[in-house]
TORSETOR-279617 format. One record per residue: residue number from 0; x, y, z of N, C-alpha, C in turn. Coordinates in steps of 0.02 Angstrom, whole numbers. Layout:
BEGIN
+------+--------+--------+--------+--------+--------+--------+--------+--------+--------+
| resi |    n.u |    n.v |    n.w |   ca.u |   ca.v |   ca.w |    c.u |    c.v |    c.w |
+------+--------+--------+--------+--------+--------+--------+--------+--------+--------+
|  NUM |      X |      Y |      Z |      X |      Y |      Z |      X |      Y |      Z |
...
+------+--------+--------+--------+--------+--------+--------+--------+--------+--------+
***
This chain:
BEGIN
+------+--------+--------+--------+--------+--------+--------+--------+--------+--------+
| resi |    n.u |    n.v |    n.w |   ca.u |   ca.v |   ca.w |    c.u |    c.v |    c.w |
+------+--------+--------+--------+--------+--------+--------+--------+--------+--------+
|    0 |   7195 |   3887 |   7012 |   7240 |   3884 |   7070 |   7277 |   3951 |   7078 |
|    1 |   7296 |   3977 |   7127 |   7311 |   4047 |   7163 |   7393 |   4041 |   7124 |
|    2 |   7405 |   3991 |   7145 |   7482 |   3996 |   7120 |   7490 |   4017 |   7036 |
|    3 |   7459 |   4002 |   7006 |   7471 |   4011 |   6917 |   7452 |   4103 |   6916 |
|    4 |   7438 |   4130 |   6987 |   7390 |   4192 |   6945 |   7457 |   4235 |   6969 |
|    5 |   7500 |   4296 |   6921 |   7564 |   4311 |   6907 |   7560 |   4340 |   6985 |
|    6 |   7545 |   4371 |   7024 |   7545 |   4403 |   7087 |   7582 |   4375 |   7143 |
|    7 |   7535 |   4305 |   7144 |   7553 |   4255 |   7188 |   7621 |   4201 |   7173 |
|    8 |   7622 |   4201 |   7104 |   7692 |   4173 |   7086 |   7742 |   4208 |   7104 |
|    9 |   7721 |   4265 |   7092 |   7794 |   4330 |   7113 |   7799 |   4315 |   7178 |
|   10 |   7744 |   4331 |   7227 |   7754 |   4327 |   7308 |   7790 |   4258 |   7324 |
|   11 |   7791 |   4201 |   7291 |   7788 |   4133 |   7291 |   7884 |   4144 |   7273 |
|   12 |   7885 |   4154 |   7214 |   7968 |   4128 |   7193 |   8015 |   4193 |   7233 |
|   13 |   7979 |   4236 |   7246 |   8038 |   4289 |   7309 |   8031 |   4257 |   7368 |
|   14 |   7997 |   4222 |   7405 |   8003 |   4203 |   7462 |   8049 |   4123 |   7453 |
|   15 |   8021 |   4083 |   7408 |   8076 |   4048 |   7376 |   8154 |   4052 |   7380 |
|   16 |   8166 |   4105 |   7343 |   8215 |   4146 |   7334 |   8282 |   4184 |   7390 |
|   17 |   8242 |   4172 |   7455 |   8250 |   4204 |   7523 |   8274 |   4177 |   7549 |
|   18 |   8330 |   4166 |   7573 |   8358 |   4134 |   7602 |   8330 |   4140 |   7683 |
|   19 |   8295 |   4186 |   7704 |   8260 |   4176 |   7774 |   8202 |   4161 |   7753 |
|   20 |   8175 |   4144 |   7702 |   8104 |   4112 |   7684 |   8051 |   4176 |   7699 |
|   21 |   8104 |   4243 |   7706 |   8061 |   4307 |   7686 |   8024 |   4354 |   7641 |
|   22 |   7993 |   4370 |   7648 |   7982 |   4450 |   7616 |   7991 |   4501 |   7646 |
|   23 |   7993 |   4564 |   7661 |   8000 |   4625 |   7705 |   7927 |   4670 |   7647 |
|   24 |   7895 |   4686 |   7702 |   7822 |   4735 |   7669 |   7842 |   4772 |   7622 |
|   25 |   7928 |   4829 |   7648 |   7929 |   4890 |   7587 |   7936 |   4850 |   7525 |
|   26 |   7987 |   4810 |   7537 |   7999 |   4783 |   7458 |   7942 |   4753 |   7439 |
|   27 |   7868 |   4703 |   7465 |   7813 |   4681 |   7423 |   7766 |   4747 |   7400 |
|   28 |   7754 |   4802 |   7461 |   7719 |   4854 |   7433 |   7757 |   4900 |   7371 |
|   29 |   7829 |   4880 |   7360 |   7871 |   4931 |   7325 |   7848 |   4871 |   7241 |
|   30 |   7837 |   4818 |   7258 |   7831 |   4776 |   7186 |   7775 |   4784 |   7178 |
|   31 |   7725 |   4795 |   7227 |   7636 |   4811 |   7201 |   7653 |   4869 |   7143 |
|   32 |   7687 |   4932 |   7202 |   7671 |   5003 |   7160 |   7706 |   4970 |   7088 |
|   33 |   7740 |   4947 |   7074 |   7776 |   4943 |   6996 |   7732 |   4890 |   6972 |
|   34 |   7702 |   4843 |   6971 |   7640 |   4806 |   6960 |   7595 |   4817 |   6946 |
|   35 |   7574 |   4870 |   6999 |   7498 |   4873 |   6968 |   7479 |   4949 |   6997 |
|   36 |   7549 |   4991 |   6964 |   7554 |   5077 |   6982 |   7471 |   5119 |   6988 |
|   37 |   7431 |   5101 |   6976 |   7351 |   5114 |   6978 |   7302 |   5119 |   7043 |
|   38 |   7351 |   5050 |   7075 |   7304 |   5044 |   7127 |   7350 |   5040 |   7194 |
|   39 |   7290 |   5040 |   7245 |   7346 |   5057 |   7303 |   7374 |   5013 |   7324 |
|   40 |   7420 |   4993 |   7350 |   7492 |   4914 |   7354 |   7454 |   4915 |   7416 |
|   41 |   7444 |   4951 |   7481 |   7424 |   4922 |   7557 |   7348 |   4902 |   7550 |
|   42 |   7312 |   4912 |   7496 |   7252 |   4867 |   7482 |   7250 |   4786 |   7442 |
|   43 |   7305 |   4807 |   7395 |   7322 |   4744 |   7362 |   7357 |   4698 |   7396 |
|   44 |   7393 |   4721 |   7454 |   7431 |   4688 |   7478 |   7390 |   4645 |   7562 |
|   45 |   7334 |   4677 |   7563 |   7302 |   4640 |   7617 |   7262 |   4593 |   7568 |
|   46 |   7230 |   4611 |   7514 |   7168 |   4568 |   7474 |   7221 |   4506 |   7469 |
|   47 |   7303 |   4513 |   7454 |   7348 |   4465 |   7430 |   7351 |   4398 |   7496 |
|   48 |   7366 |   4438 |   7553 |   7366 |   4385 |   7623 |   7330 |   4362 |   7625 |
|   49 |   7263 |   4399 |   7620 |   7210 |   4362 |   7638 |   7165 |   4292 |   7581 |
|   50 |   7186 |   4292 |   7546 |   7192 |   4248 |   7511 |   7248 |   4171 |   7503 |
|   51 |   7324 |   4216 |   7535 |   7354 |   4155 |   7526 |   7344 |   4128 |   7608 |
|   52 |   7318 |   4161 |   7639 |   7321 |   4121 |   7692 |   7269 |   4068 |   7699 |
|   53 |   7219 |   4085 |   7658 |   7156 |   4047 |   7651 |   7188 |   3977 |   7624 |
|   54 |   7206 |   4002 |   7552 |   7247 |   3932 |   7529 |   7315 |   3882 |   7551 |
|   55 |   7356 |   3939 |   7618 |   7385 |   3903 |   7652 |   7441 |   3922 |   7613 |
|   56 |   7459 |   3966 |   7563 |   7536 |   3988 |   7526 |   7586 |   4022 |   7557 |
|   57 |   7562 |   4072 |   7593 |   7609 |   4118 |   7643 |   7563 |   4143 |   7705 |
|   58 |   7600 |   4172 |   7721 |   7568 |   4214 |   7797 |   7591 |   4299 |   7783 |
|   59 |   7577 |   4328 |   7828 |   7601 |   4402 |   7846 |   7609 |   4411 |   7920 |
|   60 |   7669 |   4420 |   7944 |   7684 |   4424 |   8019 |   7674 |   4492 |   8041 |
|   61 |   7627 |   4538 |   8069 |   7637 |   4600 |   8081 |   7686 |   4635 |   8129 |
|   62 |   7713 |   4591 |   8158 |   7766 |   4627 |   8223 |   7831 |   4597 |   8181 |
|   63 |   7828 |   4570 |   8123 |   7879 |   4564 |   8089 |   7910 |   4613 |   8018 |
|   64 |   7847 |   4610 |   8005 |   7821 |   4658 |   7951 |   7844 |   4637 |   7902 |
|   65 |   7815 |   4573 |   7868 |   7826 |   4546 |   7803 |   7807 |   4493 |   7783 |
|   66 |   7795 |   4441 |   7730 |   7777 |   4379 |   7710 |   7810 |   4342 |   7748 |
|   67 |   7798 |   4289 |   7763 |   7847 |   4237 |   7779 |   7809 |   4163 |   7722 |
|   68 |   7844 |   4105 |   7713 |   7821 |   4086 |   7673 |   7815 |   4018 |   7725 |
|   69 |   7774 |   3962 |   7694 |   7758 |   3891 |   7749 |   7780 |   3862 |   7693 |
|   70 |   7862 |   3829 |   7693 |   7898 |   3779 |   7659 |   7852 |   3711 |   7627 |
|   71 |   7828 |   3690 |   7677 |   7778 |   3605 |   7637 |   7730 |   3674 |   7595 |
|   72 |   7685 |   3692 |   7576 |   7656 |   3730 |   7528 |   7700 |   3735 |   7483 |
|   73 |   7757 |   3779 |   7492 |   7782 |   3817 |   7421 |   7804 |   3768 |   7406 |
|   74 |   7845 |   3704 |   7418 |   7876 |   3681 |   7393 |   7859 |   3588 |   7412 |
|   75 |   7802 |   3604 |   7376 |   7791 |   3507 |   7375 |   7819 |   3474 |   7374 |
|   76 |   7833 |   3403 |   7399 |   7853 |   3335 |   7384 |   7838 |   3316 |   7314 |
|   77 |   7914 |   3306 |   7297 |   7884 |   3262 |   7248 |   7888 |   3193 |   7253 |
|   78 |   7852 |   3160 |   7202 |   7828 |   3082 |   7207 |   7865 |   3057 |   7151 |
|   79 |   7929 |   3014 |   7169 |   7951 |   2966 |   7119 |   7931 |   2929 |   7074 |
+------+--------+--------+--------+--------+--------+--------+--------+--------+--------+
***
């Protein structure tokens, strides 16, 4: 599952975290470069959308310019 793999948890508990249920691009491309200083953050960071959008975890708004997160995903129901 996408969520256990450390990338997507990170993208996952900052948008969490957000009180506008944001991300802003500099700050996700600014946590790639310290992540994964090797490779390029605006490649990692499209391979990243394009994945959670598949699984339905976040989005990327381009005229917004940042994650936004879809609340029922990140944060399941739980069952009594």
């Amino acid at each position: 599952m996408l969520r256990q793999i450390q990338i997507f948890d990170l993208m996952i508990r900052g948008l969490a975290a957000s009180p506008t249920d944001e991300l802003a691009k500099d700050i996700i491309l600014s946590q790639l470069a310290l992540t994964f200083p090797r490779e390029r953050s605006q490649r990692i960071l499209h391979t990243l959308v394009s994945w959670a959008r598949y699984a339905e975890l976040f989005r990327y708004s381009a005229p917004r310019r940042g994650l936004h997160g879809l609340k029922a995903s990140i944060h399941p129901p739980h069952h009594g």
